[in-house]
C-alpha positions in Angstrom: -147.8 -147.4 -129.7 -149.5 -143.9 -130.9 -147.2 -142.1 -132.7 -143.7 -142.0 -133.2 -141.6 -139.7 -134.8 -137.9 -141.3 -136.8 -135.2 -138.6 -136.3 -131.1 -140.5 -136.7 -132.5 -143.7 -137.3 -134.0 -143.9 -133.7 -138.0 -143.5 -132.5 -139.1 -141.5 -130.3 -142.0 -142.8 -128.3 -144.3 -141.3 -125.7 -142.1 -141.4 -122.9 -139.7 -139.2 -124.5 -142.3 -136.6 -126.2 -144.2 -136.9 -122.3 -140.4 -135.8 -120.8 -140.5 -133.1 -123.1 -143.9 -131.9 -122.4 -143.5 -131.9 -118.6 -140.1 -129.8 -119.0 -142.1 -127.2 -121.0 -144.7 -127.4 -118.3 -142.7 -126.8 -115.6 -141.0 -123.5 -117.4 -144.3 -122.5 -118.2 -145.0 -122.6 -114.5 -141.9 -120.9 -113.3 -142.8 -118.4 -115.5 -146.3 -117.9 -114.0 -144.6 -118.0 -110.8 -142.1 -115.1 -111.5 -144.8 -112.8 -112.5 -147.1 -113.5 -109.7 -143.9 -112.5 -107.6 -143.9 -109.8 -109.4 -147.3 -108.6 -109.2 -147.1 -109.2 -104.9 -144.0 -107.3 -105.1 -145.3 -104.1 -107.4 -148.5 -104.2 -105.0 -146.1 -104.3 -101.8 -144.5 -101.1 -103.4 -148.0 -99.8 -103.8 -149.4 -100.4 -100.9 -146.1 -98.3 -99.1 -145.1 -95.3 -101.8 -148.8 -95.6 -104.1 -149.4 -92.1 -102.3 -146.1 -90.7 -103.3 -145.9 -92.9 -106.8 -149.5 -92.6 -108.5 -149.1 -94.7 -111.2 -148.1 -97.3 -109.2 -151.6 -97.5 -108.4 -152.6 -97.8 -112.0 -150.3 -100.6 -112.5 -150.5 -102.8 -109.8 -154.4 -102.5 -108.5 -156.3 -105.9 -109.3 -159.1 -104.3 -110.5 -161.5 -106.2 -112.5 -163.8 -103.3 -113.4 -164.3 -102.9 -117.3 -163.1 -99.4 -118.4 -165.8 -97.1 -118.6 -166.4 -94.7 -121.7 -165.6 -91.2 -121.0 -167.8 -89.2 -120.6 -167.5 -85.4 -120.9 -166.4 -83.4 -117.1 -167.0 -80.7 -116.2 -163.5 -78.9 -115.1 -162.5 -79.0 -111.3 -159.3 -78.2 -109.4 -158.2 -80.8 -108.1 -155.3 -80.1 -105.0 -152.3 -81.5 -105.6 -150.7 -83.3 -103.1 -147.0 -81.0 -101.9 -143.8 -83.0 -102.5 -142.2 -83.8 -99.4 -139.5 -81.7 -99.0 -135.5 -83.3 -99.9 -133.5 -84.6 -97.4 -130.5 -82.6 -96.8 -126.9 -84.0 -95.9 -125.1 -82.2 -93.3 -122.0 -81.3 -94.8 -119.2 -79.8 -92.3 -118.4 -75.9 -92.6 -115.8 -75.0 -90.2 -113.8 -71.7 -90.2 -110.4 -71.5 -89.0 -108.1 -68.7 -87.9 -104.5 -69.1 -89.1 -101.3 -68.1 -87.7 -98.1 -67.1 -90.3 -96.0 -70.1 -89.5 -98.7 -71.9 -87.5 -100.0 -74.8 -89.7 -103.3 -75.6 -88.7 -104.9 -79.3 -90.0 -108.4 -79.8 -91.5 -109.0 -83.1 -89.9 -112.5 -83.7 -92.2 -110.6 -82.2 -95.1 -107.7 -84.2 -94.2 -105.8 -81.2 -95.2 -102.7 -79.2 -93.9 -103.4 -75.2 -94.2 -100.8 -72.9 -93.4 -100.0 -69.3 -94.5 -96.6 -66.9 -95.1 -97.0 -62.9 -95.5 -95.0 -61.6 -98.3 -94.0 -58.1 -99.6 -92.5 -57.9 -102.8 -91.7 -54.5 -104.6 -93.7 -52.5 -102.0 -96.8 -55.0 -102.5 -98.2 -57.1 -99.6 -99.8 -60.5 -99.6 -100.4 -63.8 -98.3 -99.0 -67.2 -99.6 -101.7 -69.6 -98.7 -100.5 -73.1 -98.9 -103.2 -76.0 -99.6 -101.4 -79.3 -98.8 -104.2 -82.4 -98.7 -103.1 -85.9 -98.2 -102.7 -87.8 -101.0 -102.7 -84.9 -103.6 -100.1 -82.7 -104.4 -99.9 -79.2 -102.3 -101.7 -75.7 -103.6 -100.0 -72.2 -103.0 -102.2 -69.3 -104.2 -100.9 -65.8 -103.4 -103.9 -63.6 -102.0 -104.5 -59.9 -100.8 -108.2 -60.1 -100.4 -111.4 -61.9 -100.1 -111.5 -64.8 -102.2 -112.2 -68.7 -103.0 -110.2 -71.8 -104.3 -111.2 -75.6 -104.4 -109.0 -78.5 -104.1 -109.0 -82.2 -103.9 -108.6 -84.6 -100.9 -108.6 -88.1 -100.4 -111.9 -87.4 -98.8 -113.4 -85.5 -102.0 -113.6 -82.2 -103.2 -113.2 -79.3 -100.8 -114.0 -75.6 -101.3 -112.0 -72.8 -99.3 -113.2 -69.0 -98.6 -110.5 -66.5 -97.6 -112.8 -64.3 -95.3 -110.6 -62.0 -93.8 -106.7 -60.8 -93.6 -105.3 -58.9 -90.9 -102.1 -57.7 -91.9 -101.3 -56.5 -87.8 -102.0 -59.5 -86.3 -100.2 -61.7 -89.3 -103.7 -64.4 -89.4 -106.1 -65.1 -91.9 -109.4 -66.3 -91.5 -110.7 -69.2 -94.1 -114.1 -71.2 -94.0 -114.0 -75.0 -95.6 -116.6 -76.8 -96.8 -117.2 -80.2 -98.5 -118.4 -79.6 -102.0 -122.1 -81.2 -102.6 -122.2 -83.2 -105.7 -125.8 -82.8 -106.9 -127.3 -85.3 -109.8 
């Protein structure tokens, strides 16, 4: 026997120090493993977005070239490549003509509207009541052009008085789901 090593009164022999080796071995090799993973997964992501992600390139190319010394340029304009433009989410925008005593229901909003002309002292104007599901109910008095937001079980809503008609007793509102922008 080579060498032994006495640890609690036992030996350790080769068997035991060759168990240990191979377990390190085969981490080692996992290891080697996960980063070659790696490096076929950054190049997959290369080879699809590089154009759109440059230093992807950079990072991932397998290049075995040495660097080279820089050298002094001359100045050139190089065109940059236009960003593509942002994808845009259709958010719903309806407008709705309301009734007095005629509720009329937001279905997207999931929201009751409904409206009630007033005069007090001389003084006209509407009581616009805001009832969503799930959320307690809104009234805002109004007598012209103007906005309010509220909250729905299906998120936050904004709504534009556009237009009162005293005559005809109606109001006209616009709703729109509020875009939440990072």
């Amino acid at each position: 026997m080579s060498v032994a090593i006495f640890r609690n009164h036992s030996v350790i022999g080769e068997p035991q120090v060759a168990k240990k080796s191979i377990g390190i071995l085969l981490s080692i090799l996992s290891i080697i493993a996960l980063l070659v993973g790696l490096l076929v997964d950054c190049m997959s992501i290369a080879s699809t977005f590089g154009n759109k992600i440059p230093f992807l390139e950079e990072i991932c190319s397998l290049s075995t070239e040495e660097p080279k010394s820089e050298e002094p340029k001359q100045s050139t304009i190089e065109k940059v490549p236009t960003k593509n433009p942002p994808i845009t989410k259709t958010i719903p925008q309806t407008e709705y003509s309301i009734l007095e005593n005629q509720p009329q229901f937001v279905a997207f909003a999931k929201t009751h509207l409904s409206i009630q002309f007033q005069n007090v002292g001389g003084e006209e104007f509407v009581s616009l009541s805001i009832s969503p599901q799930g959320h307690q109910s809104i009234i805002k008095a109004v007598v012209g052009s103007d906005t309010f937001e509220f909250e729905s079980s299906t998120g936050t809503y904004s709504l534009s008085v556009l237009n009162i008609d005293y005559q005809s007793r109606t109001i006209s509102v616009q709703v729109s789901k509020k875009q939440i922008t990072p």
